[in-house]
C-alpha positions, 0 to 999 in steps of 0.5 A: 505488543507496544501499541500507540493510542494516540490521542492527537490523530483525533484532533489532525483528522477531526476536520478531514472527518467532519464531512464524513458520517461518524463511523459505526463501531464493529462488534469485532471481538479481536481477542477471539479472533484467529486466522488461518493461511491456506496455500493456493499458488506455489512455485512463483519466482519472487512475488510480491503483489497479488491482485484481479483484475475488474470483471474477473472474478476468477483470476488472480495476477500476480506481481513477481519482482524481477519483472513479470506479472503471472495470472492464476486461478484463485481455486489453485490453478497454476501461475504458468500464463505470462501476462506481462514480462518487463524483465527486460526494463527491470532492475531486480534486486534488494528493493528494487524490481516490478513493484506495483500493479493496479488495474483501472476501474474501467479495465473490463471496458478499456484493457487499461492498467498501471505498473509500477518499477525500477528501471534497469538503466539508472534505477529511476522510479517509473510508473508506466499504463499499459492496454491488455490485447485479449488476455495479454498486455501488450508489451508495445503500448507502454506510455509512461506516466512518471519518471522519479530519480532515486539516489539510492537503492532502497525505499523505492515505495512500489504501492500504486491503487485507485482510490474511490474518485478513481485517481490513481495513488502512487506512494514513494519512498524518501529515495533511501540510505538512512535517516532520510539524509536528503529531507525528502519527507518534509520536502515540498518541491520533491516527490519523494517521501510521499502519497502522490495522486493522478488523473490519469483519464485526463491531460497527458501524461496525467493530469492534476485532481482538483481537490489534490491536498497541496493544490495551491499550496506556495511550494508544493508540487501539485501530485502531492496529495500526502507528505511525511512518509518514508517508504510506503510499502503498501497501502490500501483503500477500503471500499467501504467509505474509500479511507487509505489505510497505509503502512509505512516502513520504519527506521530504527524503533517504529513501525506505523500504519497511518489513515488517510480518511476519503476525502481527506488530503494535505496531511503531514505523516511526520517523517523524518521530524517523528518516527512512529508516534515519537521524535526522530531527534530532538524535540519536535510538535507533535501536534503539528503531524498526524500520528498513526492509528497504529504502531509498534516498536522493534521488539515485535518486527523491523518492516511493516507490510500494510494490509487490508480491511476484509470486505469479502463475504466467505469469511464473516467472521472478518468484516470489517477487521484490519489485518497487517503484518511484519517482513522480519518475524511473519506476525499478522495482526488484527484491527478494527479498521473503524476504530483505527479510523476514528483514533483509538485502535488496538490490534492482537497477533493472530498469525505467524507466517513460516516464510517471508511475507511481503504483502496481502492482497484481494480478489475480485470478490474482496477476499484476502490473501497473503504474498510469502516472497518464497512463492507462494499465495496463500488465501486468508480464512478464519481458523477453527 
């Protein structure tokens, strides 16, 4: 596997680092390491995204694309309750359909969650809250937060988190086709091709971190928090030390996982000036972006699913290691998430999925588990 070192992301992330505390290295043995996929959910329609809920540590929910979010139980219990159906609104199919979910830090207290998907009318972009009645969502309290058009059908992004501060992250797409034909990554004035950041405990429909990466910046609108991306598919936030560790689909040579360290914003991920660790076309500074952790060509795979560091407590063997895969050949790899942090990372392959993965997900305990778009949730633990 062709995997970037790059020695420039040190010298772009040095100052975003400089308030945090040099990170410890793991003794993460990545050559031994080996992991094993045991099925606990079977029989979903389409899923794409599993996750919990805050204050349920027995509960999973899961993300089906054409529009429904299923609950289940993590010891296999069936995903036969309906949380919520948006059927209806959704428009299903290729790239597009319900795509992200993310509960808010207070959700035990306040009923409140966020959703992310295409919508059936016109295939706009819509990131919606809505308020659980009991252990139902209630299909009336949409409020919508954000509307983005998207002039095509493809790279609609999807991944909405909260981060450590509790603003809630939502990553777009380039709005599609192919080699970003509306320069909507180095854009300043659109959405698209982005990491967007929200308060959404503030002014309505949301309002505007003071500490945004843009903020202030002549041009830039002021959700923008990253820039540089081409469909964000999935990321993550570590909840040791908050970093953002975001997979990013390629184009026609490089898939990336780029970081996003906590605290840190205004970076430029190089899309569509650089694919991966090299120019798009022409020449171009690399210095003037931030290069990946980690990336690999298209002799491995052709789509990048972003993935987890391992924070949970059943499989030890894992702390602190990265694990990431790819749609097309089914591959996971390991990562010492410390050292994709710190520049120099490598990772191994240590799975190969006999279906179609398309995301990872965790628990409430921080377990990790693996999204087969076949239908199936399978549980991540360490083999042997």
């Amino acid at each position: 596997m062709r995997l970037a070192t790059l020695a420039g992301a040190v010298a772009v992330l040095a100052t975003a680092l400089s308030t945090t505390p040099a990170p410890t290295q793991a003794a993460v043995d990545l050559e031994a390491m080996a992991i094993d996929l045991v099925p606990v959910v079977d029989g979903l329609d389409e899923p794409l995204y599993v996750t919990a809920a805050p204050g349920e540590p027995d509960r999973l929910y899961v993300v089906e694309q054409p529009g429904r979010v299923r609950v289940a139980g993590i010891a296999g219990v069936p995903a036969d309750e309906v949380f919520l159906d948006l059927s209806h609104a959704v428009a299903f199919g290729g790239e597009r359909g319900l795509l992200g979910l993310a509960f808010h830090p207070g959700y035990a207290q306040n009923g409140r969650f966020f959703v992310n998907y295409t919508r059936a009318a016109d295939g706009a972009t819509v990131v919606s809250e809505f308020a659980a009645a009991g252990s139902k969502a209630d299909p009336d309290s949409e409020r919508v937060l954000l509307v983005i058009e998207q002039p095509f059908g493809n790279h609609n992004g999807g991944m909405i988190a909260f981060d450590a501060a509790g603003m809630l992250l939502v990553g777009t797409g380039d709005g599609g086709a192919g080699g970003d034909p509306l320069g909507a990554g180095q854009d300043p004035d659109t959405l698209l091709g982005k990491l967007l950041r929200l308060d959404v405990d503030g002014a309505e429909p949301y309002g505007i971190p003071a500490d945004n990466g843009f903020l202030g910046r002549e041009a830039y609108r002021p959700e923008i928090h990253a820039t540089g991306l081409r469909n964000p598919w999935r990321f993550s936030v570590d909840p040791v030390g908050g970093h953002v560790y975001i997979g990013d689909v390629g184009q026609g040579q490089w898939e990336e996982v780029s970081v996003l360290p906590e605290g840190a914003g205004g970076l430029d991920f190089g899309w569509s000036v650089m694919e991966g660790p090299d120019c798009f076309e022409g020449d171009c500074d690399p210095a003037a972006h931030t290069l990946p952790a980690l990336s690999y060509d298209h002799g491995e795979g052709c789509s990048i699913v972003g993935g987890y560091a391992y924070r949970g407590t059943e499989q030890p063997a894992l702390e602190g290691v990265y694990l990431f895969g790819d749609y097309c050949s089914g591959t996971i790899w390991a990562a010492d998430a410390e050292a994709m942090l710190a520049g120099g990372a490598e990772a191994v392959p240590v799975y190969t999925l006999d279906g179609r993965l398309v995301s990872f997900g965790t628990d409430g305990a921080g377990e990790l588990y693996a999204v087969d778009q076949l239908g199936r949730i399978l549980r991540v633990t360490t083999a042997g």
